[in-house]
N, C-alpha and C positions, 0 to 999 in steps of 0.2 A: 685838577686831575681830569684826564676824559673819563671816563664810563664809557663801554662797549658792553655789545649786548652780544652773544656766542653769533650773531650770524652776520657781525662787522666782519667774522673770523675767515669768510667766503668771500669778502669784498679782497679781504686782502691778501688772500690766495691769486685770486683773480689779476689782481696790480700787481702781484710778483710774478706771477706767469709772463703778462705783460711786458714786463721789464724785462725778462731775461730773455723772450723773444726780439723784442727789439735790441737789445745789447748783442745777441749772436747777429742777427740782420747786420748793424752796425758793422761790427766789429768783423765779421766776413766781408763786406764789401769793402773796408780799410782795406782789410792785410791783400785780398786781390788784385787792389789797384798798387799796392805795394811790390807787390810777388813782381806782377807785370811791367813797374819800373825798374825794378831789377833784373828781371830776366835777360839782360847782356851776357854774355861771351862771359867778359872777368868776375862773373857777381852769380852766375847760374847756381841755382840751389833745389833740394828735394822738398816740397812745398807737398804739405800732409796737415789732414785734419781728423780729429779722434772724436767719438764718442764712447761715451763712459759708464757704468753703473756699477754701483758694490754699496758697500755698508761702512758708516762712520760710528767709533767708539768713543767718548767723551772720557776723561779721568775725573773723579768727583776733585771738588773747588770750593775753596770758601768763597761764601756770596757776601761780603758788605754791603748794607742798606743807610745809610747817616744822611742824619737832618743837620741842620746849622751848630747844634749842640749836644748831641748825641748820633750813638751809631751801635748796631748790634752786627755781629759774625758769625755765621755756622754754617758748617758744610751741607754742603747740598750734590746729589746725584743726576746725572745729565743721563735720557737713555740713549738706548743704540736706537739709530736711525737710517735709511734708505740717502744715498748720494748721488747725484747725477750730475755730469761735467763734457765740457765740448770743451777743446783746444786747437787752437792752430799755430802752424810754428816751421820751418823750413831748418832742415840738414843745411849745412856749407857745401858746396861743391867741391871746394882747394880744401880744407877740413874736413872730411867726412866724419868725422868726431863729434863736430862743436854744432847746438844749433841755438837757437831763439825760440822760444812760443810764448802767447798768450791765451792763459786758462781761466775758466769762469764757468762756475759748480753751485751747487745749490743742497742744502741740508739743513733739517729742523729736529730739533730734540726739546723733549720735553723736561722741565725742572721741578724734580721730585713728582707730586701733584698737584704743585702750585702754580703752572704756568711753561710756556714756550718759547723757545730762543730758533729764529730762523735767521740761518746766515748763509752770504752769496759773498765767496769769496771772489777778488779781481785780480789773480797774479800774474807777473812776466818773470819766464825763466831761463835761466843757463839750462840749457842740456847736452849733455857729453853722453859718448855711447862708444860701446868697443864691436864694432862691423866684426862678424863671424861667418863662417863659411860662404867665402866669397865663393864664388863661378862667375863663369859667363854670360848664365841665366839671372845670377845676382852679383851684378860688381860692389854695388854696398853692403853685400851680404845677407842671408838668408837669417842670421838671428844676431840680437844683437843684445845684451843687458845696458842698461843704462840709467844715468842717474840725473835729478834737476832741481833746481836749487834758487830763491828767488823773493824777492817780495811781495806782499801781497795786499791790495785793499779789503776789508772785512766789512762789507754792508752786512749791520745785523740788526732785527728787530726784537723785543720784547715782549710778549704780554704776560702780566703776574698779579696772583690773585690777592688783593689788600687784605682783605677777610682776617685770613689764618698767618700773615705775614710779622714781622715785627713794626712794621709802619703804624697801626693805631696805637700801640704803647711809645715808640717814640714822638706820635706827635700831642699822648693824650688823649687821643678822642676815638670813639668807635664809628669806624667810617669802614665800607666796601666798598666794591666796585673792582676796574681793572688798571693794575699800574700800566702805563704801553709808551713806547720810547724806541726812534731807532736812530744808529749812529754808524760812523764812518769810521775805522780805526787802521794802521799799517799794523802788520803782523810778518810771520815767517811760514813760507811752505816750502818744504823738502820731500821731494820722493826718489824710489830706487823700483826700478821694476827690468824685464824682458818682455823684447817682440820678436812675433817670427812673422816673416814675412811669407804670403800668400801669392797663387799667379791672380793676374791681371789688377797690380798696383791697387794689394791690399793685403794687410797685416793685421794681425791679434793681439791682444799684449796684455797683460798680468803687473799689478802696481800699487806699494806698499806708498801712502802720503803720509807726511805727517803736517799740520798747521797748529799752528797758536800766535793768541791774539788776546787782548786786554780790554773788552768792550766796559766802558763806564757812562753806564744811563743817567738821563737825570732829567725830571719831570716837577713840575709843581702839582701839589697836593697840597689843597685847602691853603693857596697862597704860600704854600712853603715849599723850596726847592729840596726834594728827595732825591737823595745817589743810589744805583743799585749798581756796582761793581764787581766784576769777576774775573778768573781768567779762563781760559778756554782752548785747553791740551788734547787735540782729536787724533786719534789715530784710524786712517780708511785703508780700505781694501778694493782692490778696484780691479775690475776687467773690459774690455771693449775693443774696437773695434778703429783701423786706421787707414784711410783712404789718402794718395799720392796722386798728385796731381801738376 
């Protein structure tokens, strides 16, 4: 089992920062060189990037913990937590309906008083939208509701407190320290929201997400492989901001 001391808890703030900066770098300079091999005649598209903030609501989840021959279950409460998310993603041109994006968000909640689950979701989605009051000033229209639907990668990590856990009665022994484990899982996001569109190619927008995902840990402890599994039903709310380009 590792052991962490609370100010490993900075280090790995720090490496997650990290990462999701790099992953936007990345992942912006794709989809650009993307956009710009498409940008012909037959393929032209409304190339837009968002950013995001609101609030994610966890549903309480049984947590299973199981060693090789036993396993204990009991509910546990996830709190409300702060969400941050950048997407980019292009309208059709011949479709003004149908687009593409890829979204990648960031959220940590806490599990009961025992510990914290940080997860940085990676999805690509369908998005269909119904264009509203079009004009001249907007031929794709000034508002638009819309809905997206898609898969998603779930990077999430763990830490959880052994102490007060069921892990020393399952393995026998009285042991602390901190359980910590992170994994890679596919999951589902779906959202539904509206945008209204602003002058000089920029928009607002309002957006109900839903994701869930099956994260199962699993770490050794005192030579013995420990599972902590759960599932993980979030419902966000989200506002921000959309730039066309």
């Amino acid at each position: 089992m590792r052991i962490r001391k609370r100010a490993s808890a900075i280090l790995a703030a720090t490496i997650t920062l990290t990462f999701i900066l790099t992953f936007i770098l990345i992942l912006t300079l794709t989809l650009t060189v993307g956009f710009l091999i498409l940008d012909s005649p037959p393929c032209r598209a409304e190339k837009f990037a968002d950013l995001s903030i609101g609030g994610s609501f966890s549903t309480d989840e049984n947590l299973t913990i199981s060693a090789p021959r036993e396993k204990a279950t009991g509910k546990v409460s996830f709190s409300n937590s702060f969400i941050v998310g950048y997407r980019l993603g292009y309208w059709f041109e011949s479709q003004r309906w149908a687009g593409v994006a890829v979204d990648a968000s960031l959220f940590r909640q806490d599990i009961d008083d025992d510990g914290s689950l940080e997860v940085i979701p990676v999805s690509t989605l369908l998005m269909l939208r119904l264009p509203l009051l079009k004009s001249h000033a907007h031929p794709r229209g000034a508002f638009w509701p819309y809905v997206g639907l898609g898969p998603g990668i779930f990077f999430s990590s763990i830490e959880y407190e052994v102490a007060d856990s069921d892990i020393p009665a399952l393995l026998g022994k009285r042991i602390s320290g901190t359980y910590s484990d992170r994994e890679a899982d596919i999951g589902l996001d779906a959202r539904a929201g509206f945008a209204i569109r602003l002058p000089r190619h920029i928009a607002i927008f309002s957006e109900y997400r839903y994701t869930r995902f099956d994260p199962d840990f699993k770490e050794d402890v005192l030579g013995v492989k420990v599972n902590l599994a759960t599932e993980l039903k979030t419902h966000h709310l989200l506002c921000g901001f959309t730039c066309f380009f």
